[in-house]
C-alpha positions as CSV (number, residue, x, y, z in Angstrom):
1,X,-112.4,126.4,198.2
2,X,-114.6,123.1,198.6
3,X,-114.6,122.5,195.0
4,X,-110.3,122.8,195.3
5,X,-110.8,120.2,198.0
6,X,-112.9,117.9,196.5
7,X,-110.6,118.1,193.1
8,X,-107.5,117.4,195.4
9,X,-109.2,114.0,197.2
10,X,-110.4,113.0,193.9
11,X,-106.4,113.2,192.6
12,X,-104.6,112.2,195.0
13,X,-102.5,109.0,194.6
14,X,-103.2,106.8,197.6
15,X,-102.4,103.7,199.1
16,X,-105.4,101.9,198.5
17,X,-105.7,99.0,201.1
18,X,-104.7,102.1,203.9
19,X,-107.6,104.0,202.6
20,X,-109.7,101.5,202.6
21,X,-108.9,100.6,206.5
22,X,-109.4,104.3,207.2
23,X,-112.7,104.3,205.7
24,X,-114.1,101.4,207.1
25,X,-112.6,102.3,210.6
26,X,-114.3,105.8,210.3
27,X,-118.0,103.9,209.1
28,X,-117.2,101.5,211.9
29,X,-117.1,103.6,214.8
30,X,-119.7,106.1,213.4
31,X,-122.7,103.1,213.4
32,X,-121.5,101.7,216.7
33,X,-121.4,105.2,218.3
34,X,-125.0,106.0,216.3
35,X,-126.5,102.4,218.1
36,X,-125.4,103.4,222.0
37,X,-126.5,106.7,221.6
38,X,-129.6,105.6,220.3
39,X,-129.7,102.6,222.6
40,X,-127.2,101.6,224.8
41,X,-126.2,98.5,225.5
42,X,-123.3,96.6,227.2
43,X,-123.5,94.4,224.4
44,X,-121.4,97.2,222.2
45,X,-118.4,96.7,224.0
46,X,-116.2,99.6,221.6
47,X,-118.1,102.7,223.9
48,X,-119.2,103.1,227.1
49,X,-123.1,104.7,227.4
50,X,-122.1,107.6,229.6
51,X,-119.0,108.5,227.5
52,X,-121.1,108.3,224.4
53,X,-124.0,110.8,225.7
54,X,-121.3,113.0,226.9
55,X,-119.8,113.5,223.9
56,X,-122.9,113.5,222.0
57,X,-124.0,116.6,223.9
58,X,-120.7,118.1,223.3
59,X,-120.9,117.8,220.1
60,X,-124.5,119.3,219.6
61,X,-123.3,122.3,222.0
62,X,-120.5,123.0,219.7
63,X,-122.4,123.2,216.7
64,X,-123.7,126.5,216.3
65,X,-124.8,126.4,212.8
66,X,-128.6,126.0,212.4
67,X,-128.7,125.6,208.9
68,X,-127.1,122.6,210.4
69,X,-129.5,122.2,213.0
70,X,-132.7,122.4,210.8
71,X,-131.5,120.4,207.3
72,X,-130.9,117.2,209.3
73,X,-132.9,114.7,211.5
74,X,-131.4,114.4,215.2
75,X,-129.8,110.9,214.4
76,X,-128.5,112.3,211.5
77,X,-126.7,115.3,212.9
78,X,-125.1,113.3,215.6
79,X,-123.3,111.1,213.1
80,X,-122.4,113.3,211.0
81,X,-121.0,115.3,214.2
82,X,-119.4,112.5,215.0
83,X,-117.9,111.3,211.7
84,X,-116.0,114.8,211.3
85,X,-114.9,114.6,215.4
86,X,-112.8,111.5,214.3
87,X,-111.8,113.0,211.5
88,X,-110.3,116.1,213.5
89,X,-108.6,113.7,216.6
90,X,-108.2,110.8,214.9
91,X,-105.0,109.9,213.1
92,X,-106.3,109.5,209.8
93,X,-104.0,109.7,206.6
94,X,-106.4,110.8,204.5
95,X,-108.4,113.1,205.9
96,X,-109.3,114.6,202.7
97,X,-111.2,111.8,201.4
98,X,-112.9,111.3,204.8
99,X,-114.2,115.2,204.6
100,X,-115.8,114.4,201.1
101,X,-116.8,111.4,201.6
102,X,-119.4,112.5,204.8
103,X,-120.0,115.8,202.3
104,X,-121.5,112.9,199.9
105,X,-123.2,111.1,202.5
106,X,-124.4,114.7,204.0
107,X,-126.1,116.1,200.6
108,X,-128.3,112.8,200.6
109,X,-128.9,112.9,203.9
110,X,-131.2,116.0,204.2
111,X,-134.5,116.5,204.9
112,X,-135.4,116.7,201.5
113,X,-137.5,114.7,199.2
114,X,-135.7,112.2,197.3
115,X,-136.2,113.7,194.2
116,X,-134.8,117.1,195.5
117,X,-131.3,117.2,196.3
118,X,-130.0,119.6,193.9
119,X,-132.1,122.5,194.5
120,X,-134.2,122.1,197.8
121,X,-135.7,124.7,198.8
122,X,-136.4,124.0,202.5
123,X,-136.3,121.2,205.3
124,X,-139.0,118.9,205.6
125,X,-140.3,117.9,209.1
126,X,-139.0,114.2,210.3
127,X,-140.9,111.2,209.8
128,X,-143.3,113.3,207.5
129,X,-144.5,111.6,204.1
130,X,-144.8,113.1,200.7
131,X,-145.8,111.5,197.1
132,X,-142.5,110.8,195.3
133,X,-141.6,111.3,192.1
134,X,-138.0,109.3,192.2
135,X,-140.0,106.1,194.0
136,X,-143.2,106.6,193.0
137,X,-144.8,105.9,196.1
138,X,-145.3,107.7,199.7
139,X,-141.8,108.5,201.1
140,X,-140.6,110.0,204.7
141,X,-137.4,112.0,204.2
142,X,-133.9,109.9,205.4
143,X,-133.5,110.2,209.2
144,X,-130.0,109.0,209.6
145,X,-126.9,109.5,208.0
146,X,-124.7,106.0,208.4
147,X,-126.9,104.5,205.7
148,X,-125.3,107.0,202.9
149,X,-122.0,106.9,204.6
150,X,-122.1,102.9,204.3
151,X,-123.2,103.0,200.6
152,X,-120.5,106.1,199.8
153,X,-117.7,104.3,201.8
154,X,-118.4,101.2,199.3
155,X,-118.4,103.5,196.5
156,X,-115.2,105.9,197.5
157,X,-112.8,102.5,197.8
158,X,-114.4,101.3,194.4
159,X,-113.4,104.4,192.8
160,X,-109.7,105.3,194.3
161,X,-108.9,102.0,193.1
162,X,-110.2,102.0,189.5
163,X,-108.5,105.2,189.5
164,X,-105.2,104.1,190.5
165,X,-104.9,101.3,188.1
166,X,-106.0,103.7,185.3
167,X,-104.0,106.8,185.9
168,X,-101.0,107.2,184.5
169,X,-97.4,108.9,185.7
170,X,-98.7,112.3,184.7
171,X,-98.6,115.1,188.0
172,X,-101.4,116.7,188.7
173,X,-101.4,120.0,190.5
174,X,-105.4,121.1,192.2
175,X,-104.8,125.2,192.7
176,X,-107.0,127.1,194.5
177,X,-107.6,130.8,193.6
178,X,-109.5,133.4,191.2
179,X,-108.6,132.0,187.3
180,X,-109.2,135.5,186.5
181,X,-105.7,137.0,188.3
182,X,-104.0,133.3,189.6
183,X,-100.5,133.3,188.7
184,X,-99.1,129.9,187.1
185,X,-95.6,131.1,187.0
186,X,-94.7,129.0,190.5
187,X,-96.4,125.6,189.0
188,X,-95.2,126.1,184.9
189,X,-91.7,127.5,185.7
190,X,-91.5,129.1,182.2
191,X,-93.3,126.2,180.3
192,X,-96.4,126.8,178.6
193,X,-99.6,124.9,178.8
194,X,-101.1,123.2,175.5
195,X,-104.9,123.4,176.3
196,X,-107.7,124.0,178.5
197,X,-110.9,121.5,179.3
198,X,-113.0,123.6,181.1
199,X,-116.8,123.6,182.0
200,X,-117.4,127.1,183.2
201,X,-120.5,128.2,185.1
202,X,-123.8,128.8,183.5
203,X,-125.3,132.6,183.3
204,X,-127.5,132.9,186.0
205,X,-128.5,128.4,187.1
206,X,-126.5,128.1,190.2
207,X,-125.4,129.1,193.4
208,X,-121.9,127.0,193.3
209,X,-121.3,128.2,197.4
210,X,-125.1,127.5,198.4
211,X,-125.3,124.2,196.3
212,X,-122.4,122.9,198.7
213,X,-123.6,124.8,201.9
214,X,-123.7,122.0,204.1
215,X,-120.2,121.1,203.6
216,X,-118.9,124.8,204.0
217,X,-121.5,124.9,207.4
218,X,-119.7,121.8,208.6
219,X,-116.0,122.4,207.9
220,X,-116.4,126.4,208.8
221,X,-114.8,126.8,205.2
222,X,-114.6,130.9,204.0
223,X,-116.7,131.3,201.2
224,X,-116.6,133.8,198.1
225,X,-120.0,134.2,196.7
226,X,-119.3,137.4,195.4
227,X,-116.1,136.0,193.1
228,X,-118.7,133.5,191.3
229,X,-119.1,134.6,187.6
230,X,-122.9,134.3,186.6
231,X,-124.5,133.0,189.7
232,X,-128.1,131.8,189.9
233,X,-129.1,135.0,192.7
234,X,-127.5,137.5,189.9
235,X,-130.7,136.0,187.4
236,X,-130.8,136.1,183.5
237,X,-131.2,139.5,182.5
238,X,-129.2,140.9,180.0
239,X,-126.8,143.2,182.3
240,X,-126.1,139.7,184.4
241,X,-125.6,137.9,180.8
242,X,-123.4,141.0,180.3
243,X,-121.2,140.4,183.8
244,X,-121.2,136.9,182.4
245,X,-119.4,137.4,179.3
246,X,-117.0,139.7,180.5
247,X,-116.4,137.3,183.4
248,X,-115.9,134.6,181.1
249,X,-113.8,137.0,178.8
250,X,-111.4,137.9,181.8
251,X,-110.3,134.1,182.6
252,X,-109.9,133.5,179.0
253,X,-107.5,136.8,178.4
254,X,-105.3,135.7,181.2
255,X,-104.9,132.0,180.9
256,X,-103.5,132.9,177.2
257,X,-100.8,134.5,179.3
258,X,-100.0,130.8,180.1
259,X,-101.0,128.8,176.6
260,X,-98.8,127.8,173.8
261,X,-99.8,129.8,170.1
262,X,-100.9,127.2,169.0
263,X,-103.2,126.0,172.3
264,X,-106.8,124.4,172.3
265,X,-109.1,124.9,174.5
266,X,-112.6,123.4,174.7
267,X,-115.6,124.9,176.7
268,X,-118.7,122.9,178.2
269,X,-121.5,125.2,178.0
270,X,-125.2,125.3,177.8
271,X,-125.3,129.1,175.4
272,X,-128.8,129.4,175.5
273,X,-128.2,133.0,175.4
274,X,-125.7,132.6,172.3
275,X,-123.2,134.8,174.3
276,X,-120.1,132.5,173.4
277,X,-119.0,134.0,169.7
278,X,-119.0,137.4,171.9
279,X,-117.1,136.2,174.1
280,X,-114.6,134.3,171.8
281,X,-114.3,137.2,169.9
282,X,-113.9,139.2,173.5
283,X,-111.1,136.9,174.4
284,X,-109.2,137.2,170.6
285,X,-110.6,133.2,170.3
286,X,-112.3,132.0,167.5
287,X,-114.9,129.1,167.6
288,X,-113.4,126.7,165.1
289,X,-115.7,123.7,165.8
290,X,-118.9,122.8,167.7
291,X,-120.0,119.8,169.1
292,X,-123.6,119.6,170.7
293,X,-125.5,116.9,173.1
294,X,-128.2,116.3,175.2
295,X,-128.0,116.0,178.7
296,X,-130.4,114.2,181.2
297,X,-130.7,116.3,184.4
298,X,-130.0,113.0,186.4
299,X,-129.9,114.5,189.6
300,X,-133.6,115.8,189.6
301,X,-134.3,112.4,188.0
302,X,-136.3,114.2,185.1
303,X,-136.7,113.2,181.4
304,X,-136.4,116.7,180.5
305,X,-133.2,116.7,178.4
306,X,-131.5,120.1,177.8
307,X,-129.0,120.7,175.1
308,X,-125.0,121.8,175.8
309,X,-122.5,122.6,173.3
310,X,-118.9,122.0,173.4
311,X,-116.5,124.8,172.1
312,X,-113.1,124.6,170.6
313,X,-111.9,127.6,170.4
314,X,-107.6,128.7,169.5
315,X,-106.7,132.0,169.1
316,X,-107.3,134.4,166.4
317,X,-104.4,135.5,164.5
């Protein structure tokens, strides 16, 4: 569901000065509410003290997550509390793009060391310092969360506007449900479908619901662990690899309900295993071409390259 609602604000054509007022609006607000709860002054003339404290406490009382609680520095949980209370009362267009933009700003926001945001695997205490790898130097974890916020608000503008003057008239249409059983017959209308880009999951290297659990924590979003094909907490052994290509198999059987004879379809996938000419031949594909590359885990900020191959499959006839 998170992943449909990140797709969906990535898509979406907006009006890009609008978005840009909402965005800064929403920053705004958040620092000057962050600075008179932290100090309050009369100098700050968009909140009174009392009001701020009392809706600060309001906040923390309604938050009953405490993976919520223990993942984020005080400061940081009242902004982020804060951000997604003007998101709910305020008159904001797009809403969308405000929820995953604070999700952005959240994930680096942790109490995590720097070089640690994809896989953490607990909080670190505030203000205490570690050797790190990303910096190369002694580092406390971040202790607020307008500073991401600021630097992702910059950053979301940026992109919804390169976007809109590259995109083109083409309609796109985010769905939500299990590729496995959805039914395309309400979007297509009869027509047929002429490929498939996909990067599926990998057997057995992540948790998709756990590796965006502060976002599901925050917006109370339903999750579906159990529908994920080859999750990390199912491991590597050969009856998960097994689930994985029949998984796999599955989505590929029924999205040919939906393709054209003659269709393409081209699969991101690290095969370490070598489990894709099974499951090509699972799927009545065949592999007709292979193209392989390297990829930097950027996110860790290693210099460990690991290798990924891109499938073209069509069908076998």
């Amino acid at each position: 569901m998170w992943c449909y609602r990140i797709v969906r604000a990535k898509t979406q054509l907006y009006d890009v000065e609008k978005a840009r007022q909402e965005i800064m609006r929403a920053e705004r607000l958040t620092l000057e509410f962050s600075r008179n709860w932290q100090h309050p002054s009369p100098q700050l003339s968009l909140f009174d003290a009392g009001d701020v404290h009392i809706l600060a406490n309001k906040l923390l009382e309604q938050c009953d997550s405490e993976y919520m609680k223990s993942w984020f520095a005080p400061r940081a949980l009242i902004e982020i509390l804060y951000y997604r209370h003007l998101i709910e009362t305020f008159d904001f267009e797009y809403k969308d793009l405000l929820r995953v933009l604070l999700s952005r700003a959240m994930r680096s926001s942790r109490l995590v060391p720097h070089y640690d945001l994809a896989t953490p695997k607990e909080p670190l205490a505030v203000g205490v310092e570690y050797w790190c790898r990303k910096h190369n130097r002694m580092c406390t974890p971040i202790d607020n969360c307008i500073t991401k916020i600021h630097a992702y608000s910059q950053d979301t503008v940026r992109r919804i506007d390169t976007f809109n003057q590259l995109r083109t008239s083409a309609q796109i249409y985010p769905l939500h449900g299990d590729s496995r059983t959805i039914n395309l017959d309400t979007i297509l209308q009869g027509k047929k479908i002429t490929g498939i880009f996909s990067s599926p999951p990998y057997v057995g290297q992540i948790d998709y619901h756990d590796q965006h659990n502060y976002a599901y924590e925050l917006f109370n979003i339903p999750r579906n662990d159990n529908l994920e094909i080859g999750p990390k907490s199912d491991g590597k052994s050969k009856r998960a690899q097994q689930a994985y290509v029949e998984g796999i198999s599955d989505v590929l059987r029924h999205m040919q309900n939906y393709l054209i004879e003659d269709a393409d379809i081209f699969l991101v996938a690290n095969d370490s295993f070598g489990l894709y000419p099974q499951i090509a031949q699972a799927s009545g594909l065949k592999i007709v071409e292979e193209f392989h590359r390297a990829v930097t885990k950027r996110t860790e900020q290693g210099n460990d390259p690991y290798q990924e191959t891109i499938f073209h499959m069509k069908r076998d006839n």
